[in-house]
ROSE-4610 file (N, C-alpha, C; in Angstrom, 1 decimal, always signed):
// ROSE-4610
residu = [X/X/X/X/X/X/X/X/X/X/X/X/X/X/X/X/X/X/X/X/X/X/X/X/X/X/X/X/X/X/X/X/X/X/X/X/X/X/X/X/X/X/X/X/X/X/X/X/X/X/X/X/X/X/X/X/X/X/X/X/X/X/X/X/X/X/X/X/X/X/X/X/X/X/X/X/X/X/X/X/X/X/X/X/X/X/X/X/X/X/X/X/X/X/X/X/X/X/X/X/X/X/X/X/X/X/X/X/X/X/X/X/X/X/X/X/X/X/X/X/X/X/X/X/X/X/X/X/X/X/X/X/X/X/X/X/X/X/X/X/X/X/X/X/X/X/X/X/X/X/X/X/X/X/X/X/X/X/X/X/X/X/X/X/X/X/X/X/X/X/X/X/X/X/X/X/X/X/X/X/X/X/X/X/X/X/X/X/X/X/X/X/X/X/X/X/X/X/X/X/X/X/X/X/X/X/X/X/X/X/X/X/X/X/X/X/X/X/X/X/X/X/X/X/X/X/X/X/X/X/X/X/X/X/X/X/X/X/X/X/X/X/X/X/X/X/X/X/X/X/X/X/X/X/X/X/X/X/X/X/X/X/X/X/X/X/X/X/X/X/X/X/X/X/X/X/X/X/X/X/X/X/X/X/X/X/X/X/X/X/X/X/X/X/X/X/X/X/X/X/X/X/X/X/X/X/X/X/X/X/X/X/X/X/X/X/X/X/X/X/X/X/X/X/X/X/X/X/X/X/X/X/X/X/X/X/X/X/X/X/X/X/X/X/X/X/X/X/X/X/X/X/X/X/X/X/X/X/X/X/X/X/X/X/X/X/X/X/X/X/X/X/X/X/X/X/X/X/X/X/X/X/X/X/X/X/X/X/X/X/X/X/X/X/X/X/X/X/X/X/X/X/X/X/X/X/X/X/X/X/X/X/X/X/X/X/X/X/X/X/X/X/X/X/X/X/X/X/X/X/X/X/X/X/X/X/X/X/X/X/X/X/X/X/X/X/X]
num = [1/1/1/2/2/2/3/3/3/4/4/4/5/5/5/6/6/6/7/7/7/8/8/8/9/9/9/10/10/10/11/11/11/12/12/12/13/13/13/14/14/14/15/15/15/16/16/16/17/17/17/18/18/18/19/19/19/20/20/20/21/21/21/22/22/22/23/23/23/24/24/24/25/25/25/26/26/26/27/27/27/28/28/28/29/29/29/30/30/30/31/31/31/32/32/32/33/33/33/34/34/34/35/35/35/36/36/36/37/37/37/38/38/38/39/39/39/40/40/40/41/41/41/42/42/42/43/43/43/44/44/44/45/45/45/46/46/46/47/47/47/48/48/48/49/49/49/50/50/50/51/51/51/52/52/52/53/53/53/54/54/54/55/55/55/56/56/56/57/57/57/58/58/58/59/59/59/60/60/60/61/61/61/62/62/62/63/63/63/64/64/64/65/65/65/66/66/66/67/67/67/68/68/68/69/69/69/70/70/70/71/71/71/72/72/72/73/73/73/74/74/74/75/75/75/76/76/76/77/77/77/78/78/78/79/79/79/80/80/80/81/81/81/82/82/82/83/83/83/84/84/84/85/85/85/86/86/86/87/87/87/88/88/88/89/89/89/90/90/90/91/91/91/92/92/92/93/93/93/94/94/94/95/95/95/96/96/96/97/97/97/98/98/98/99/99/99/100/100/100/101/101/101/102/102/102/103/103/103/104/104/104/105/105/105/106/106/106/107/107/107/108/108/108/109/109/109/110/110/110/111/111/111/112/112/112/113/113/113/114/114/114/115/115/115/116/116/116/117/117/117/118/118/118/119/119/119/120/120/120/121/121/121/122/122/122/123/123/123/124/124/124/125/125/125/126/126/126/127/127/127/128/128/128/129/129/129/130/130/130/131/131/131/132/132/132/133/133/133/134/134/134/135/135/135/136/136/136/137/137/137/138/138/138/139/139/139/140/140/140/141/141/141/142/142/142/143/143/143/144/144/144/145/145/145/146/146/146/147/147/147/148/148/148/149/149/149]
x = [-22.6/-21.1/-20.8/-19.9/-19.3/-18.3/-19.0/-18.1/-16.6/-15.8/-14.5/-14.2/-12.9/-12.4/-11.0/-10.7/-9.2/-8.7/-7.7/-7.5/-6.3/-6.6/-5.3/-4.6/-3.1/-2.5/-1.5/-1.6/-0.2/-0.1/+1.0/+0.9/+0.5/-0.3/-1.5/-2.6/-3.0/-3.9/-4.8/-3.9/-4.4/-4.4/-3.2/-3.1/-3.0/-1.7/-1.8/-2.8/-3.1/-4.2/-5.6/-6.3/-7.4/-7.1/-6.6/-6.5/-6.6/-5.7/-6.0/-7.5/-7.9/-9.0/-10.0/-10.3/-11.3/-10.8/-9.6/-9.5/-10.1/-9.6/-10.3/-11.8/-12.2/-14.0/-14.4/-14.2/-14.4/-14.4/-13.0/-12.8/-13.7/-14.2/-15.1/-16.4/-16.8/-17.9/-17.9/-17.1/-17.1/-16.7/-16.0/-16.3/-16.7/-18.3/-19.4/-18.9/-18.0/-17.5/-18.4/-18.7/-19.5/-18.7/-19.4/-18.4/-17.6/-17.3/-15.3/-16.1/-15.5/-15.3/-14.7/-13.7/-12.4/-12.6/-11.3/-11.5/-9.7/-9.5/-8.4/-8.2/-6.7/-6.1/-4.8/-4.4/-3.0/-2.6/-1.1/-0.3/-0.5/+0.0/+0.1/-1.0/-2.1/-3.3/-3.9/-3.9/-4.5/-6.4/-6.5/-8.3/-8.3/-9.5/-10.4/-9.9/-8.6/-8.6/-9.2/-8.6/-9.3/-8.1/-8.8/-8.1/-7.2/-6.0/-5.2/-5.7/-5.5/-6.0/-5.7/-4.3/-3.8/-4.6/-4.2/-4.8/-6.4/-6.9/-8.4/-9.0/-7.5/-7.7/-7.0/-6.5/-5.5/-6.9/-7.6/-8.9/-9.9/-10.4/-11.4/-11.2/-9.8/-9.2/-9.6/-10.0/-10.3/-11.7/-12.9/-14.0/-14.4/-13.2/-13.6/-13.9/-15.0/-15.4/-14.3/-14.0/-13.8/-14.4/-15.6/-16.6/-16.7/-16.8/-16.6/-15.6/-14.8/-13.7/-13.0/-13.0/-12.3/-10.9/-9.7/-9.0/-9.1/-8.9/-8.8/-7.4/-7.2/-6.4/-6.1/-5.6/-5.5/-5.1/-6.2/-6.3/-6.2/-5.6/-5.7/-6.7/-8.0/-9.6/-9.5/-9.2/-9.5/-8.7/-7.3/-6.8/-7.1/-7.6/-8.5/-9.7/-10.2/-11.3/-11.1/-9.8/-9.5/-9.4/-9.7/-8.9/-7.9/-7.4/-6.4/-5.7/-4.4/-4.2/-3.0/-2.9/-2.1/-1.2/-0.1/+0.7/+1.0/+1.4/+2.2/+4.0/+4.7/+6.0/+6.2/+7.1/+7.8/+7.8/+8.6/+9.1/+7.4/+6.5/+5.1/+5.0/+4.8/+4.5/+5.3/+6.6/+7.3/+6.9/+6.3/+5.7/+4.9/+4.0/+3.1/+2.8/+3.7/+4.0/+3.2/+3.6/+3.0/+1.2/+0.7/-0.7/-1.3/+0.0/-1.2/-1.7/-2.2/-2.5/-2.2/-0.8/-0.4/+0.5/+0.3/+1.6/+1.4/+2.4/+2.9/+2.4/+2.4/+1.9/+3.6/+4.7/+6.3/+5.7/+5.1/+5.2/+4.2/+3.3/+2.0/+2.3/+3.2/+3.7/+4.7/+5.9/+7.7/+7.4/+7.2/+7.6/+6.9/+7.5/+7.1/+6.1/+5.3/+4.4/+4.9/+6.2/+6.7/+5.7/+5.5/+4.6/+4.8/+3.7/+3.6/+3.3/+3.2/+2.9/+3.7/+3.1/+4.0/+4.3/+4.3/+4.9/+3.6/+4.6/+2.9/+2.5/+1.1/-0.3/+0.7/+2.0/+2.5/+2.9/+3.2/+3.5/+2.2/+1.2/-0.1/-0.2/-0.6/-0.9/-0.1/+1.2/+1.7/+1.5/+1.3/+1.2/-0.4/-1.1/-2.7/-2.3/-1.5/-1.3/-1.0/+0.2/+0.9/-0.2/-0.7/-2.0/-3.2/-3.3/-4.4/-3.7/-2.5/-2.0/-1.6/-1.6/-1.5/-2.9/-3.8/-5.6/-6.0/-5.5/-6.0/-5.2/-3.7/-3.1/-4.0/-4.2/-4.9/-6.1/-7.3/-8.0/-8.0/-7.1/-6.8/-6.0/-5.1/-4.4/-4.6/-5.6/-5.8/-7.6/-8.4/-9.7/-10.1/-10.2/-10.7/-10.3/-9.4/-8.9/-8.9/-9.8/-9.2/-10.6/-9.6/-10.1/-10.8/-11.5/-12.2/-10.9/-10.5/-9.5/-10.3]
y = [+15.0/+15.0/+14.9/+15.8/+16.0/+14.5/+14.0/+12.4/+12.8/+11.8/+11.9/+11.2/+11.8/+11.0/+10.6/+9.3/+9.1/+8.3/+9.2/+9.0/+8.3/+7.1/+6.2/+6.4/+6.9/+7.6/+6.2/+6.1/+5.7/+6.0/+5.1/+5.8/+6.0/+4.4/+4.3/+4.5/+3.9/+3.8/+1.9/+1.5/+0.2/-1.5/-0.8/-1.8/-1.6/-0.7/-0.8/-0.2/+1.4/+2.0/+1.9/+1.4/+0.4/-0.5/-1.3/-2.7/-2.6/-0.6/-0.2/+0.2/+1.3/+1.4/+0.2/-0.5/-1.8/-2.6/-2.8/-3.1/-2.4/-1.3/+0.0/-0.2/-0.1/+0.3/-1.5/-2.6/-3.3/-3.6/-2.9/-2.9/-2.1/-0.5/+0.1/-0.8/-1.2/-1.6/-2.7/-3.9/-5.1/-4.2/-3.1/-2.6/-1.6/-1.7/-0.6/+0.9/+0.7/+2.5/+3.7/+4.8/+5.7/+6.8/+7.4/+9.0/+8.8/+7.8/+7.8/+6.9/+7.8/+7.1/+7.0/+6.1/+5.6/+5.6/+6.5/+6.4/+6.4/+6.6/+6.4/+6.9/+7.2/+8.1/+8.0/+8.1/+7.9/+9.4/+9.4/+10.3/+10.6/+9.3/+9.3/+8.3/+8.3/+7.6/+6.6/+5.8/+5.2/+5.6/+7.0/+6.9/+6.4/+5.9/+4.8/+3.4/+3.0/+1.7/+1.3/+0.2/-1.2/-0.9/-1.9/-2.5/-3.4/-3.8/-4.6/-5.8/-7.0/-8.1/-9.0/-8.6/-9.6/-9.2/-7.6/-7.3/-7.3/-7.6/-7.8/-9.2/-10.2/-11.4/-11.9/-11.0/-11.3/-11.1/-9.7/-8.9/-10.3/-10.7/-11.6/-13.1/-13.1/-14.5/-14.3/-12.9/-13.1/-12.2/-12.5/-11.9/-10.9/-9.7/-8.2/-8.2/-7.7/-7.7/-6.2/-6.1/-4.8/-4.2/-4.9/-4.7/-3.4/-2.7/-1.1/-0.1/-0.7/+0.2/+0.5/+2.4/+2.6/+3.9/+3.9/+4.8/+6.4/+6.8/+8.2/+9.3/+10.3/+11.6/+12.0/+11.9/+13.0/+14.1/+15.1/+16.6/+16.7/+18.6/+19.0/+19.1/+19.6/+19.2/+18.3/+17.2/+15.7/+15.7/+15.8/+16.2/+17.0/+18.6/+19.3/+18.7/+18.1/+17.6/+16.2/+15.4/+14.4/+15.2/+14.3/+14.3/+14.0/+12.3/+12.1/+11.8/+11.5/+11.4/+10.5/+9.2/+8.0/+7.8/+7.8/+7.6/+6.2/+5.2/+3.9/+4.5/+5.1/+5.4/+6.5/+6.8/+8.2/+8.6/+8.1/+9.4/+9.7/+9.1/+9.8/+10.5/+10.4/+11.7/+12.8/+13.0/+14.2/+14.8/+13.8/+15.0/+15.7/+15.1/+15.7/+16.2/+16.5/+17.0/+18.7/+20.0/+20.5/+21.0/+19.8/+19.9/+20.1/+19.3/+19.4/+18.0/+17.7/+16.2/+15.1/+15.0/+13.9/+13.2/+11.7/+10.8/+9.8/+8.9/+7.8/+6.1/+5.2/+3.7/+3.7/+4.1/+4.1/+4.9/+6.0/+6.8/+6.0/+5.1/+4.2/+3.2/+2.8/+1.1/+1.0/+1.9/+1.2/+0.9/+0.9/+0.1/+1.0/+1.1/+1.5/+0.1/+0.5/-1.0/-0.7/-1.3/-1.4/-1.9/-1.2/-1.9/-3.1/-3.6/-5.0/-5.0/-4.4/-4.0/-4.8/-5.4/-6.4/-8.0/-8.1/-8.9/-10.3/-11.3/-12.6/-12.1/-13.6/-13.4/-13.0/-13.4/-14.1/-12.6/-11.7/-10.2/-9.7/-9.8/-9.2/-9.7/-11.0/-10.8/-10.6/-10.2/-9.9/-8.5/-7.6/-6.2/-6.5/-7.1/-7.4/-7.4/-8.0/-8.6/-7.0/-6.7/-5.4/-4.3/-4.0/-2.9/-3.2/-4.7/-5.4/-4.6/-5.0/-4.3/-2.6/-2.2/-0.7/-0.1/-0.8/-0.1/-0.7/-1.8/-2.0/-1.3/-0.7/+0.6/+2.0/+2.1/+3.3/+3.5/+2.4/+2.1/+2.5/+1.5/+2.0/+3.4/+3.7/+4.6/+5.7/+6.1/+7.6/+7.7/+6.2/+6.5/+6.5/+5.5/+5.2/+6.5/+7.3/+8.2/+9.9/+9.9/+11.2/+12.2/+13.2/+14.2/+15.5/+16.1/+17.5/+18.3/+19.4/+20.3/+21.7]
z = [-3.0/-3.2/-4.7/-5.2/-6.7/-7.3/-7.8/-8.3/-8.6/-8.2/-8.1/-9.0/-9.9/-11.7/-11.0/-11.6/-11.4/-13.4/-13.6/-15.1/-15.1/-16.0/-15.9/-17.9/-17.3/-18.6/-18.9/-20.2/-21.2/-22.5/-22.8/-24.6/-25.5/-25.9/-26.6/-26.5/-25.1/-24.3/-25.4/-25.5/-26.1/-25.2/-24.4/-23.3/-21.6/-21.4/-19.8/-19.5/-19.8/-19.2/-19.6/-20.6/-20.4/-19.2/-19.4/-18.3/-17.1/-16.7/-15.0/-14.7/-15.9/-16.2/-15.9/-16.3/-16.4/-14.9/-14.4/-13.2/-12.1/-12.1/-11.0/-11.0/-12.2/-12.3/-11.5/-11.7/-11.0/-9.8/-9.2/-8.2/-7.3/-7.4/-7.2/-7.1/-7.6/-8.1/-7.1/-6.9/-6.1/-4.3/-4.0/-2.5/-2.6/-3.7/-3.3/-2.7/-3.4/-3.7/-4.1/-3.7/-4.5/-4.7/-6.0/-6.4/-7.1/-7.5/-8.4/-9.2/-10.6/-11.9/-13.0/-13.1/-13.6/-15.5/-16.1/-17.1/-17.5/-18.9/-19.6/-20.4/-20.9/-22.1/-22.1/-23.7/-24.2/-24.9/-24.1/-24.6/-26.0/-26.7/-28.2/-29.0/-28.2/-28.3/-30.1/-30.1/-31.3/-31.7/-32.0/-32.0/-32.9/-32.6/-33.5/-33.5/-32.6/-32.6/-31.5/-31.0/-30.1/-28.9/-27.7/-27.3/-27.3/-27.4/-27.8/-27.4/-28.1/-28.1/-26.8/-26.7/-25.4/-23.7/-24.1/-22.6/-22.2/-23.9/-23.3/-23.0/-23.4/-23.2/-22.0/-21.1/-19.8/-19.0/-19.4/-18.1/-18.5/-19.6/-19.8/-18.6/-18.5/-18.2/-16.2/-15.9/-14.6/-14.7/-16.0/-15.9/-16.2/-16.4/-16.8/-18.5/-18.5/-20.3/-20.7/-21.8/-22.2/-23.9/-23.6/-24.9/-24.7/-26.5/-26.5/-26.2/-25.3/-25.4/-26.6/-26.6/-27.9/-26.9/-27.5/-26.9/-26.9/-26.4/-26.8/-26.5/-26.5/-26.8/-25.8/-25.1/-23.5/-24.1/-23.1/-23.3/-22.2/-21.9/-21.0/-19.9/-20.8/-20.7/-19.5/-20.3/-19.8/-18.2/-18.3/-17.3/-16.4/-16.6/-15.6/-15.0/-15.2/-14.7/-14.1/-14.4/-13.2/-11.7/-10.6/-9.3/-9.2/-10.0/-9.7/-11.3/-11.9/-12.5/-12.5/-13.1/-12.3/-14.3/-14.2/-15.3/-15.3/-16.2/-15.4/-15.3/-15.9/-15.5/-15.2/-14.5/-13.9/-15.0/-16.2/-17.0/-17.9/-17.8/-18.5/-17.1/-16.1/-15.1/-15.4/-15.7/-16.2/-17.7/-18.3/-19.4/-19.0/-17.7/-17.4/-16.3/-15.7/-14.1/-14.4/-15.1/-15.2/-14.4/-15.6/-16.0/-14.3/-12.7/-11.6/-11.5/-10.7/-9.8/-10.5/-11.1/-11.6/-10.6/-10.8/-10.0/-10.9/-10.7/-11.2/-10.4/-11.1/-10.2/-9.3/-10.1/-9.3/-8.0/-7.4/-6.4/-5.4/-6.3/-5.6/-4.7/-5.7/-5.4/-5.5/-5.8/-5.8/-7.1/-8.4/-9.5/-10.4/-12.1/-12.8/-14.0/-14.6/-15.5/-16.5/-17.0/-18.3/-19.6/-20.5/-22.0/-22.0/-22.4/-22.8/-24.2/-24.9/-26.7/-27.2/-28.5/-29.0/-28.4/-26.6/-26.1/-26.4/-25.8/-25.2/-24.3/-24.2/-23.4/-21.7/-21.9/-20.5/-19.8/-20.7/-20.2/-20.1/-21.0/-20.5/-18.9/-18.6/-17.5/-16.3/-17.1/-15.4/-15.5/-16.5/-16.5/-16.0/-16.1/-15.4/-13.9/-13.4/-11.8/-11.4/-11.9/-11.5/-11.6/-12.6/-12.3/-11.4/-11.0/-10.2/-8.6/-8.3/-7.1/-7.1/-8.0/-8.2/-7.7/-8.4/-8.1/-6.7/-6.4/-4.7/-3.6/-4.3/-3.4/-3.6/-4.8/-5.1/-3.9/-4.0/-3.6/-1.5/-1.2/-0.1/+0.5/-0.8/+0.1/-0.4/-1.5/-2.1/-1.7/-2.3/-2.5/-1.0/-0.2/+1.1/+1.9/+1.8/+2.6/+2.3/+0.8/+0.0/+0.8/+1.3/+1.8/+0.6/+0.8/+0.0/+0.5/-0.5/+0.0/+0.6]
């Protein structure tokens, strides 16, 4: 079977979409999932920086390391070769509605993950909780059930 990509998009890619990133791949990994592997990219991406400090200290605070992570560029590339392609807001799904298998965490779950950039530890981790229930919808309602076309 051909391994299945699901790409989690935001701005920078410095906080939310690492964080879904690093949630997903755990979660895969803790219900012994096979085929799917979870990666990340920002619209307007910081290369060569870090992870932002808060959200790697919200993932740390329930065990997820995010040693190594560096952000990168979303390309088209990148995007042709996901299966799925998960934005955190509607309006980043409309820049990218185009590109083909894009949706939003709003079409997942009812809600958009507003940035936490800039904010406290205390918005990190509710954008942690909120992506924590976006990837266990994912999980159930796209991965568990995703058919071959």
């Amino acid at each position: 079977m051909k391994r299945k990509k699901i790409l989690f998009v935001c701005t920078g890619n410095t906080c939310r979409s690492p964080m879904a990133e690093a949630l997903l791949r755990d979660k895969i990994k803790k219900n012994k999932i096979k085929w799917w592997s979870v990666s990340s990219c920002g619209i307007n991406a910081e290369v060569g920086g870090t992870i932002s400090g808060n959200s790697s200290q919200a993932l740390a605070e329930i065990g997820i390391a995010t040693d190594g992570f560096t952000p990168r560029q979303l390309t088209q590339k990148i995007i042709a070769s996901s299966t799925l392609v998960v934005c955190m807001t509607a309006s980043q799904k409309q820049v990218l509605e185009a590109c083909g298998n894009v949706t939003c965490v709003k079409e997942i779950c009812g809600f958009d993950v507003p940035d936490p950039y800039g904010r406290d530890i205390q918005a990190y981790r509710a954008t942690r909780d909120a992506l924590s229930t976006a990837c266990d919808e994912i999980i159930e309602g796209y991965i568990k059930n995703y058919k071959e076309d």
